[in-house]
C-alpha positions in Angstrom: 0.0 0.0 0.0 1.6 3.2 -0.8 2.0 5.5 2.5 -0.5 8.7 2.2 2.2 11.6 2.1 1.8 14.2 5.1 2.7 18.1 4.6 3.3 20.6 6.8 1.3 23.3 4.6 2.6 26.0 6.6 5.9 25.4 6.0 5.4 25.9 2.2 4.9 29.1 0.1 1.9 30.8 -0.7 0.0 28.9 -3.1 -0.8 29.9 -7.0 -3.4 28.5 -8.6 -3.0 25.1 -9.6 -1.3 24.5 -13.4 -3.5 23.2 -16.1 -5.3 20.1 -14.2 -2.2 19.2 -13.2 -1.0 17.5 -16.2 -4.3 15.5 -16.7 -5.7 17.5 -19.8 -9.4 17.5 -20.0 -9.2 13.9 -18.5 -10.7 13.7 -15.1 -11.5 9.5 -14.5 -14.6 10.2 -12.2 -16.1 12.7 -14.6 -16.1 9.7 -16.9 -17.4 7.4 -14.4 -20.1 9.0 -12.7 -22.8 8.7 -15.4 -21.4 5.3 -16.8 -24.3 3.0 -17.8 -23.2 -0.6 -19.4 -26.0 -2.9 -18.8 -29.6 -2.8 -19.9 -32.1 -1.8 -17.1 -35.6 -1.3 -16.2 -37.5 1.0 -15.0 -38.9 0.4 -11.4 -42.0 2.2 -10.9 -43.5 2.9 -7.0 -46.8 4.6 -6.6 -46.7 5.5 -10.8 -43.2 6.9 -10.4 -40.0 5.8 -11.8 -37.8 5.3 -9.0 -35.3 3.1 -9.2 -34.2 0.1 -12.3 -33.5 -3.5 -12.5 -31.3 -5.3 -13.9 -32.8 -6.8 -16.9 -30.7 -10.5 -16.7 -32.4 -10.1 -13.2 -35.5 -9.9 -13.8 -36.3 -13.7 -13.7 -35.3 -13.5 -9.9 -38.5 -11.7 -9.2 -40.7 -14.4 -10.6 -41.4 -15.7 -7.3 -43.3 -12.4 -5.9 -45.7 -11.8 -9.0 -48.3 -11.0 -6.6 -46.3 -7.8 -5.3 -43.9 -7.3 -8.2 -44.8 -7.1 -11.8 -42.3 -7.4 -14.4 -43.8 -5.9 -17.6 -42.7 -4.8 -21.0 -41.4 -1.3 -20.1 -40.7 -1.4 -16.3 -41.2 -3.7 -12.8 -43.8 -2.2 -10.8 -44.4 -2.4 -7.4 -48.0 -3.1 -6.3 -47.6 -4.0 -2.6 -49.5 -1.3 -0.5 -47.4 1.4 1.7 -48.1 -0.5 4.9 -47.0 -3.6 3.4 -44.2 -2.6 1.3 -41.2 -3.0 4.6 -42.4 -6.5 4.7 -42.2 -7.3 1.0 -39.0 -5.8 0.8 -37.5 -7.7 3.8 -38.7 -10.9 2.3 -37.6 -10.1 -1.3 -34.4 -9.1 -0.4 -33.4 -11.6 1.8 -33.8 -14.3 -1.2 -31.9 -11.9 -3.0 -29.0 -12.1 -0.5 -29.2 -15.6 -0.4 -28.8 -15.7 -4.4 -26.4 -13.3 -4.3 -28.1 -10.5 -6.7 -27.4 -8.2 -3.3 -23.9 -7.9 -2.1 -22.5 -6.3 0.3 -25.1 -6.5 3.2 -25.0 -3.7 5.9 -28.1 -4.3 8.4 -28.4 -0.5 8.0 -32.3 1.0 7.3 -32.0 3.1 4.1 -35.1 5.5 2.1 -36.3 4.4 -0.8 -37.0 7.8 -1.7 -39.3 9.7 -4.5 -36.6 11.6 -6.7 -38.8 14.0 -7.3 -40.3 15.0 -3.8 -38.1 13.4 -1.6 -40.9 11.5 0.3 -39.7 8.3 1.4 -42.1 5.2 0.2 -40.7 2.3 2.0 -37.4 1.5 4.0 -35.3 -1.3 3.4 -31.7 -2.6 3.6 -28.7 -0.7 2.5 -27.6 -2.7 -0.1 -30.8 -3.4 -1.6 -31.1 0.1 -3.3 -27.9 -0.6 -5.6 -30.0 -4.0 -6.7 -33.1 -2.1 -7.2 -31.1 1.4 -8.3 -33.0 3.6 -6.1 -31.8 7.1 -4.9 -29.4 7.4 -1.6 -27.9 9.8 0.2 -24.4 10.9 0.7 -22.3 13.4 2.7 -18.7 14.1 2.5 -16.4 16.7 4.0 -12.9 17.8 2.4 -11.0 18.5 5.3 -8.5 21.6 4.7 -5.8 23.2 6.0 -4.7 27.0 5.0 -1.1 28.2 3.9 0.2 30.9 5.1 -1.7 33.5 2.2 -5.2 32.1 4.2 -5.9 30.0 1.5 -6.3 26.2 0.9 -3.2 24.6 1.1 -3.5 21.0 1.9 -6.2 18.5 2.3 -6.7 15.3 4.7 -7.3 12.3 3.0 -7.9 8.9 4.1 -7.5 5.7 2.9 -10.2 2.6 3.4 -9.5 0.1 5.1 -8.7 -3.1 3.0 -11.7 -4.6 4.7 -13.8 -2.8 3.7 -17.0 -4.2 1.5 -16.5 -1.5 -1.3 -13.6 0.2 -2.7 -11.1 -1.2 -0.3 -7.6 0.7 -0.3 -8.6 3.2 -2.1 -8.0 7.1 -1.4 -11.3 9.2 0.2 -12.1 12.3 1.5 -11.5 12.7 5.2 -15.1 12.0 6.1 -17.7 10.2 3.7 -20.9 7.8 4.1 -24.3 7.1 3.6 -27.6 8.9 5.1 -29.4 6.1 6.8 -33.2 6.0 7.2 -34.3 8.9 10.3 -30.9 11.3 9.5 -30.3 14.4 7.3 -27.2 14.8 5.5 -26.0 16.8 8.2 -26.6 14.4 11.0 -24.6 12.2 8.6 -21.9 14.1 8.5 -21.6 15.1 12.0 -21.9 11.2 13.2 -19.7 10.3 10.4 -16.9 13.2 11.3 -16.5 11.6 15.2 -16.2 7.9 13.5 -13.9 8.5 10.9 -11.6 11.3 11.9 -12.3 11.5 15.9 -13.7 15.3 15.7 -16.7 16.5 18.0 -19.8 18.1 16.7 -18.5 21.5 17.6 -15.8 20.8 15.3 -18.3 19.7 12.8 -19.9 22.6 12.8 -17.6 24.4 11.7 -18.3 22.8 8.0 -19.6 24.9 4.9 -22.0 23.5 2.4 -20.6 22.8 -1.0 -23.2 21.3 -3.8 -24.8 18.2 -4.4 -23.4 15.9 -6.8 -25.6 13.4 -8.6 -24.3 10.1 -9.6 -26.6 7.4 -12.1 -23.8 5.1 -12.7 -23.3 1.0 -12.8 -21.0 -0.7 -10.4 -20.6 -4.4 -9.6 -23.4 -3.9 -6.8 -25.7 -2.7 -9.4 -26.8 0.9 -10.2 -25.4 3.8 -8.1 -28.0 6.3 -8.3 -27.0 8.8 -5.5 -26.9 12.6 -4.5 -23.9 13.5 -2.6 -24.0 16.6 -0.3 -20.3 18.2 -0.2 -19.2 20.0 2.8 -16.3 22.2 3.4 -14.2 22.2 6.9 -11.2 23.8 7.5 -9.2 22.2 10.1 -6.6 24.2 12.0 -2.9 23.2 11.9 -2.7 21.3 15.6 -6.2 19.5 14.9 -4.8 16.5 13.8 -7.9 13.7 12.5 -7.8 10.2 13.9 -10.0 7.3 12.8 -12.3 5.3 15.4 -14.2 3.0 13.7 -11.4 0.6 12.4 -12.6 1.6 8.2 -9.9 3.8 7.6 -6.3 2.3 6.7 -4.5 6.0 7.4 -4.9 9.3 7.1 -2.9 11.7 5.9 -2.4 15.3 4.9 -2.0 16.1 1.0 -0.3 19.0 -0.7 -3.1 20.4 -3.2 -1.1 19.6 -6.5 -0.8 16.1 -5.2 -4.0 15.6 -4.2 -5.7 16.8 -7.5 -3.1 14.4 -9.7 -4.5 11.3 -7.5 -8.0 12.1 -8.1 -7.8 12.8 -11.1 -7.0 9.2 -11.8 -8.8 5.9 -10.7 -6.6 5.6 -7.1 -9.5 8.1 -5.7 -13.1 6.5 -5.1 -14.9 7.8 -7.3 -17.3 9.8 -5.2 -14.4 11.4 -3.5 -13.0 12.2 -6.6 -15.7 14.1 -7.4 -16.2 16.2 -4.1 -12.0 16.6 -4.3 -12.9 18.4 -7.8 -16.1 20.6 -6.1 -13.6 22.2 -3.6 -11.1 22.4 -5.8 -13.6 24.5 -9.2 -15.6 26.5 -5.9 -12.3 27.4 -4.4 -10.8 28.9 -7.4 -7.6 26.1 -7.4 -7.6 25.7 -11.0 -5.5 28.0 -13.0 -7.9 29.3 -15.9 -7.7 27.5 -18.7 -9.9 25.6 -21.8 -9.3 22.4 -19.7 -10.1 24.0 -16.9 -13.6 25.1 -18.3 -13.9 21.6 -19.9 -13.9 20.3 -15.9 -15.8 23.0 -14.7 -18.8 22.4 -17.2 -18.3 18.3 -16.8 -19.1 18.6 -13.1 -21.7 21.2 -13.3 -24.2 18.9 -15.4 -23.8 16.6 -12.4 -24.8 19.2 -9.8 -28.3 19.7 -8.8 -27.9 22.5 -6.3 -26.3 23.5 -3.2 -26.1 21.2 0.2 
């Protein structure tokens, strides 16, 4: 595993834009990713709404629950009443599981939310919504440190644990996860700042809103279909993150040039990638240039608003 470098960003000079994406061109590997979409899907409709797709080679899997599910020509439609629907999806998903269509299990309560409205019309396992390619939630947090000009001149980055279920090893933003079932994506973040880098909710709320990135993209899970909300916190020099829950490899504190040329290529997940490139366009890193724009207009057709 190649060590994550540390910096002492004070020690350095005061930092000038970034050069042209730092050597990467108008290549940026999460740009490419994030709407990738291999294998044939269909629609899954709730309540006469298109929520979510399935897989169409597993489609014969949901033979069994005819009553509840109907595969037809154009989409699988959920018929099972609201009250009935946890139940459905407990039992469904469970056979899933067992045939291993759902990978990954968590025994963690996700939304299956309306797109559109954000009402939530049933609740069911984690993994189940990259099966059934319904809309989660995200929140991540680029930790920075300032130079001494005031502006960004490092970030902490961690690396995932090799155990964990996705992505393992790779490089992440100091804090990242899921919005369970009952939180917000701040009550996400907040939890997910103690467990992954050891800092208190007072230091949490010190954290800016960014935007929210929108991802529709297949995965060997399935179909990522998620929003993520970015945050923003900068991080003094003596507060020094430290991982509790055991998912994080290292952490470590990244000169910006070096930073940007690791996410620009495949060693980043590509949801950090993504939130790296947010701080990096809202901060003003990038030197101007065509490429630059090129990135800049990428990312924006993937953002759906502020956090």
């Amino acid at each position: 595993m190649t060590p994550v470098p540390r910096a002492d960003p004070m020690s350095e000079p005061a930092m000038s834009p970034l050069p042209q994406v730092c050597g990467q061109g108008l290549h940026w590997h999460a740009l490419t990713e994030a709407r990738k979409q291999q294998r044939p899907r269909r629609a899954f409709v709730v309540d006469g709404e298109h929520v979510g797709s399935v897989d169409e080679a597993h489609l014969a899997a949901l033979r069994p629950w005819a009553r509840w599910l109907e595969v037809r020509d154009q989409a699988v439609v959920l018929t099972a009443g609201a009250a009935e629907r946890e139940a459905v999806f407990a039992e469904v998903n469970a056979r899933l599981r067992e045939e291993g269509l759902i990978r990954a299990w968590r025994n963690e309560p996700f939304a299956l939310f309306s797109p559109s409205s954000g009402a939530v019309l049933a609740v069911f396992e984690r993994a189940a919504a990259r099966f059934w390619g319904t809309l989660t939630l995200g929140a991540h947090c680029n930790g920075w440190v300032a130079g001494p000009d005031g502006r960004p001149a490092a970030l902490w980055i961690a690396r995932r644990s090799l155990h964990k279920p996705t992505d393992p090893g790779l490089l992440d933003n100091l804090v990242g996860g899921g919005v369970p079932w009952g939180q917000t994506p701040w009550e996400a973040l907040v939890r997910e700042g103690f467990e992954e880098a050891g800092l208190s909710p007072a230091q949490m709320a010190r954290a800016t809103p960014g935007r929210v990135i929108e991802l529709n993209r297949d995965i060997p899970e399935g179909r990522q279909f998620e929003r993520l909300h970015v945050f923003d916190l900068q991080l003094q020099a003596g507060e020094c993150p430290v991982n509790q829950d055991g998912e994080v490899a290292e952490v470590g504190l990244w000169p910006l040039h070096d930073i940007c040329a690791a996410a620009s290529t495949d060693e980043m997940t590509v949801d950090a990638a993504l939130v790296t490139l947010d701080f990096l366009q809202r901060r003003k890193l990038l030197a101007p240039s065509e490429a630059t724009a090129a990135l800049e207009e990428a990312l924006a057709r993937l953002c759906t608003g502020m956090t």
